[in-house]
N, C-alpha and C positions, 0 to 999 in steps of 0.2 A: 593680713590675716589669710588663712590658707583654709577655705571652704573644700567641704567634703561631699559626697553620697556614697552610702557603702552599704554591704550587705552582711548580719549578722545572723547567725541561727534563723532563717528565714523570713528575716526583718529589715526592712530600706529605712535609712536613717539618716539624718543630715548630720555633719559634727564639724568641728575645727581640729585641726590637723596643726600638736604642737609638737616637735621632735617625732619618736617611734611613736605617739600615739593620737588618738581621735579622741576627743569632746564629745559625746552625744547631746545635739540638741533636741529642743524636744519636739515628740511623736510627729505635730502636726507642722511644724517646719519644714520649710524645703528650700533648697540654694534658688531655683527659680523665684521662692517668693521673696525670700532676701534680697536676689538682685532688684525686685521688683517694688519691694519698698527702699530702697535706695541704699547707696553705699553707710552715708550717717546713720542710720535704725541700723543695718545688717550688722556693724563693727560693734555696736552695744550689745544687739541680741549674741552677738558672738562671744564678747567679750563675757556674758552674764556665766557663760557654764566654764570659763578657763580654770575654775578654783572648786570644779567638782569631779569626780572619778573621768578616768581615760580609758579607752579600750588600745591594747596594742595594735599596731597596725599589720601585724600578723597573723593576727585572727581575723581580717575581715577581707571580701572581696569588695573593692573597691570598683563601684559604677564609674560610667558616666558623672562630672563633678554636679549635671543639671541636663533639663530634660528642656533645650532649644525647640520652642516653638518652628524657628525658620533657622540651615542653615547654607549661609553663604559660602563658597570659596571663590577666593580672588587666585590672578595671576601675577605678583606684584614683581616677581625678579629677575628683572631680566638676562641673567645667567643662565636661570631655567632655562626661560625659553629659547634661546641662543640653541641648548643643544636638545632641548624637548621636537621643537620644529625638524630635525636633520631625523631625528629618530622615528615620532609616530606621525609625521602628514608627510617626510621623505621630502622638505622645501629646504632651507638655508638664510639663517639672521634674522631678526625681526622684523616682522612685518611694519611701518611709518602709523599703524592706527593703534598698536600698542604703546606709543608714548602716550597719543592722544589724552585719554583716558583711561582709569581701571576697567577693568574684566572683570565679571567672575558669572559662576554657574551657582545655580541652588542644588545642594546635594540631600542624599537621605535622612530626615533627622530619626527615622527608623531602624537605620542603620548602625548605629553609635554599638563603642563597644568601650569598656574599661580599661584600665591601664592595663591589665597584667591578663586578658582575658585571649584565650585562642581564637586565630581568623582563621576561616575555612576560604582556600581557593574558591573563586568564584565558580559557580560550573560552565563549563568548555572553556576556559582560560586554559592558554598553558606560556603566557607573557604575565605574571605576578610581580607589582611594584610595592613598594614603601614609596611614602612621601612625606617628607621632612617638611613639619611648617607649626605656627605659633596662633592659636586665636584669641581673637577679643571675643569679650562677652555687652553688648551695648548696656548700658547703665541705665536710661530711660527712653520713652515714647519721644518721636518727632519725625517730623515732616518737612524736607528740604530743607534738613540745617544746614549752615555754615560748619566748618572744621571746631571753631572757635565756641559753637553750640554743645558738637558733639559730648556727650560722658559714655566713659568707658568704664565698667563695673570691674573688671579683672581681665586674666589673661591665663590660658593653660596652654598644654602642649598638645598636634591635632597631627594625625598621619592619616592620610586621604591616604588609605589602598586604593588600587589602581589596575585593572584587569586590561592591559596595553593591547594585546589584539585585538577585544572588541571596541579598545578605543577608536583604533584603529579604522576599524570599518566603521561604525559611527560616524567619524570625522569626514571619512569621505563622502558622505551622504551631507556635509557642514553643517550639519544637527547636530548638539551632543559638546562633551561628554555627559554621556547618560548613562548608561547599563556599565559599561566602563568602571562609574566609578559611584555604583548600587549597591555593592555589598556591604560595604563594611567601612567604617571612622571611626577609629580610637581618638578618646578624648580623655584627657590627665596629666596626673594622679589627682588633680586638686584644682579648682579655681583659686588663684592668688589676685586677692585685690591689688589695683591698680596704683596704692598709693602705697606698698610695698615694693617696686618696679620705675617709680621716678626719679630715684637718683642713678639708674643707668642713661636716661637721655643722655642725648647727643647734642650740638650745637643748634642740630638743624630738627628738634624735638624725635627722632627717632630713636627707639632702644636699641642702645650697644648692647642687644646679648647673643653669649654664644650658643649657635648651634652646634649637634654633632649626633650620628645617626653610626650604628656597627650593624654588621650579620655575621652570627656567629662569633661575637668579639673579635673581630678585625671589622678597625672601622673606615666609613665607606665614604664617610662627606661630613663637612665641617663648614660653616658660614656663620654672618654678624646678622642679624636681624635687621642691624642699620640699613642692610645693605638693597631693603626694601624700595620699589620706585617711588611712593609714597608710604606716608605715616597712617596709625591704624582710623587717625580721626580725619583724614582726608578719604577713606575707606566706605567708611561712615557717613560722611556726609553725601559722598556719591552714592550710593545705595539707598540712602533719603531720598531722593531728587525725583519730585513728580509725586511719590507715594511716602509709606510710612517705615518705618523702623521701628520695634519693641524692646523692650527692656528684657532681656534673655536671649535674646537674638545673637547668634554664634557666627560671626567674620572671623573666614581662613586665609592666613597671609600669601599662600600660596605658598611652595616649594622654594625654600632657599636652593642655590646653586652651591657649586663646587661640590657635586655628587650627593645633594637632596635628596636624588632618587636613581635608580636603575635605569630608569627611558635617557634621562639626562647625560647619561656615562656613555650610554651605547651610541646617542647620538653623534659624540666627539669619539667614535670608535674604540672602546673601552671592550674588552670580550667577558665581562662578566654576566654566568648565568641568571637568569628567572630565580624570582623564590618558588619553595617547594618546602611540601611540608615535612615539617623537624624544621626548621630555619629557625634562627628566632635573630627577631628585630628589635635594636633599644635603642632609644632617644632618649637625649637630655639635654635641656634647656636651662641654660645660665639663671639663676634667681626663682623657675619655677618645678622642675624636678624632672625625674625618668620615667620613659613609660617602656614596657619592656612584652610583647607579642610572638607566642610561640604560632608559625602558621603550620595548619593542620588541611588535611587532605576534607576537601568540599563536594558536595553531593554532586553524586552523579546522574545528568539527565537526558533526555532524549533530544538530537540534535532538532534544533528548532527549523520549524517547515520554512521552505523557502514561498516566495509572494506567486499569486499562480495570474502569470500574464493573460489578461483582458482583452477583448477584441474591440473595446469603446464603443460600443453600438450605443446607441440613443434613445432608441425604442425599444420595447419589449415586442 
């Protein structure tokens, strides 16, 4: 089932998403509380309004599929990083502590933006990315699960924009990414439950699906999900470890390689420009849909003060 949040004549709605159109469900619904009473009640409550009026889905802007409490991204693949490292920290190959264990940072869940909705340049960027990647949405509450604990509620499509020169400096300070990658995560068109998306596993439990990312309709990068270091319930389970995990909690797979993103290209010496606004970016994800971002020109502001160096005295 394909969970919605959209906006109608100045009305946020939850619905189910069949062909061109949306289910409204009702008023006080919301896809967080669905995931939140679990995937068995959500599929019923969903299934209750399939046999009543639709809206097209050209009349509505479509949110955010839910409003993630907390969201993670991971760095799962390691293609990325192969040519992410040559690009924005200027080193070469993987570092031996990225097999080790997953990665990831907590990004803005303020941030979030809808499939079809405009991203403004960050302001003083002028190195603008896409990043291609696939999220889980955690299915319930737990604490140092095992893989084999973890529930996975669904899975939508998730582009971490990416502001590369402040990544930049960020990273040389080994803080970070933070401001980097503050502005803006599109998420969509849709949360698609997870038991719509099982009969792509693999041998080794991870989804065979395809990715694939354009600018401007010429496209730019294409990879398997499989192609992940780890699976989304090994993800999951490490991000339990020690603390908790909630039920609406948004895990980003990271960046598929073979041209996921623009840092990634330039790395392996690729000469293609920055985004700028008029670009527009579309992704689509095998089994779970396109999400398609015109970028637009971002506020302009006053270059930020630099730190005013200290003489460390002791005393007053």
């Amino acid at each position: 089932m394909r969970f919605a949040t959209y906006s109608l004549d100045g009305e946020v709605r939850a619905g189910v998403v069949v062909g061109d159109g949306v289910h409204p469900l009702p008023p006080d619904v919301t896809v967080l509380g669905l995931v939140r009473a679990g995937l068995p009640a959500a599929l019923e409550v969903g299934s209750s309004v399939l046999s009543g009026p639709s809206v097209p889905l050209h009349r509505v802007r479509l949110l955010p599929p839910l409003e993630p409490p907390t969201v993670r991204d991971f760095v799962a693949f390691e293609e990325h990083v192969e040519g992410v490292v040559a690009s924005v920290s200027g080193g070469s190959g993987v570092v031996p502590e990225w097999y080790e264990a997953p990665t990831f940072y907590f990004t803005n869940p303020y941030a979030l933006l809808g499939a079809f909705d405009d991203v403004p340049v960050p302001p003083g960027s002028r190195l603008f990315d896409f990043e291609l990647e696939v999220a889980a949405v955690v299915g319930r509450d737990g604490s140092s699960l095992t893989p084999d604990e973890v529930e996975i509620f669904g899975y939508t499509v998730l582009n971490d924009w990416s502001a590369r020169d402040l990544q930049r400096r960020e990273m040389k300070v080994q803080l970070g990414p933070a401001k980097g990658k503050d502005s803006a995560t599109t998420l969509g068109p849709w949360l698609v439950t997870a038991d719509e998306l099982e009969s792509y596993r693999d041998g080794d439990g991870f989804l065979e699906l395809d990715l694939r990312v354009s600018v401007n309709g010429t496209e730019i990068g294409q990879d398997l999900l499989s192609n992940m270091g780890w699976p989304f319930e090994e993800l999951v389970s490490y991000a339990s470890r020690g603390t908790w995990v909630r039920a609406g909690d948004v895990l980003g797979s990271g960046t598929c390689g073979n041209g996921g993103c623009l840092a990634e290209l330039w790395g392996r010496g690729r000469e293609l420009p920055p985004l700028a606004a008029g670009d527009v970016v579309e992704m689509t994800v095998e089994g779970i849909g396109t999400i398609r971002n015109t970028v637009v020109a971002g506020v302009e502001l006053p270059p930020v003060r630099a730190a005013r160096p200290r003489p460390r005295k002791r005393k007053r």
